[in-house]
TIMARTI-299305 format. One line per 8 residues: number of its first residue (from 0); their letters; for each residue x, y, z of C-alpha. Coordinates in steps of 0.05 Angstrom, whole numbers. Example, Ala and Ser with C-alpha at 12.3 -4.5 7.8 and 13.67 -1.06 7.14 Angstrom:
BEGIN
0	AS	246,-90,156  273,-21,143 $
END
This chain:
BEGIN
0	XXXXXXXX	269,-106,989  219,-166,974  217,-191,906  172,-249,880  198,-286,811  161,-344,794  199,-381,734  157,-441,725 $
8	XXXXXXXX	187,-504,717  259,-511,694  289,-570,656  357,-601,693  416,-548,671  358,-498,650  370,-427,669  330,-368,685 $
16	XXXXXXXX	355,-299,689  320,-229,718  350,-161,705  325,-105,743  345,-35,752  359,3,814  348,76,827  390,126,855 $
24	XXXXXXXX	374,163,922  396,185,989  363,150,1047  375,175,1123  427,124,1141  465,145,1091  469,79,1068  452,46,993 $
32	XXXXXXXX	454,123,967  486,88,888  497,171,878  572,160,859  597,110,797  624,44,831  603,-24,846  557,-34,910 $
40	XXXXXXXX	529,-96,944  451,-89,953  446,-132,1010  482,-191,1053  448,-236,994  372,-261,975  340,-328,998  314,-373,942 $
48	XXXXXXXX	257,-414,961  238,-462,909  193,-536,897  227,-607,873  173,-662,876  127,-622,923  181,-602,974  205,-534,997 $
56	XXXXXXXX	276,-526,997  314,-465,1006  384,-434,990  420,-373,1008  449,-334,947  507,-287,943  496,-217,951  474,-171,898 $
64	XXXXXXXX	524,-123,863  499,-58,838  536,-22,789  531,59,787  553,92,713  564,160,708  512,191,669  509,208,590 $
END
């Protein structure tokens, strides 16, 4: 999974938040299926690249938890 978010410039102690949704499906692995209710981790964690001043810095975030609810 790739995901671009550009959030334009932040203030200090400014924050930005993204919501997405995941879908459900079974992949040959057998892996990331979300067909059961539960809490998953969508991957060993993104990498946020981002500019201060004109420099590229980078930081490794935790991973991403998914969260499967039984349908209405």
């Amino acid at each position: 999974m790739h995901l671009t978010w550009n959030v334009g410039d932040l203030a200090v102690g400014e924050m930005a938040w993204l919501v997405f949704y995941v879908s459900t499906d079974l992949n040959p692995a057998g892996r990331q299926e979300y067909t059961s209710p539960g809490e998953y981790y969508l991957n060993s964690g993104p990498t946020m690249k981002y500019l201060i001043d004109g420099v590229q810095g980078s930081l490794e975030m935790p991973p991403i938890m998914v969260t499967v609810y039984m349908p209405d």
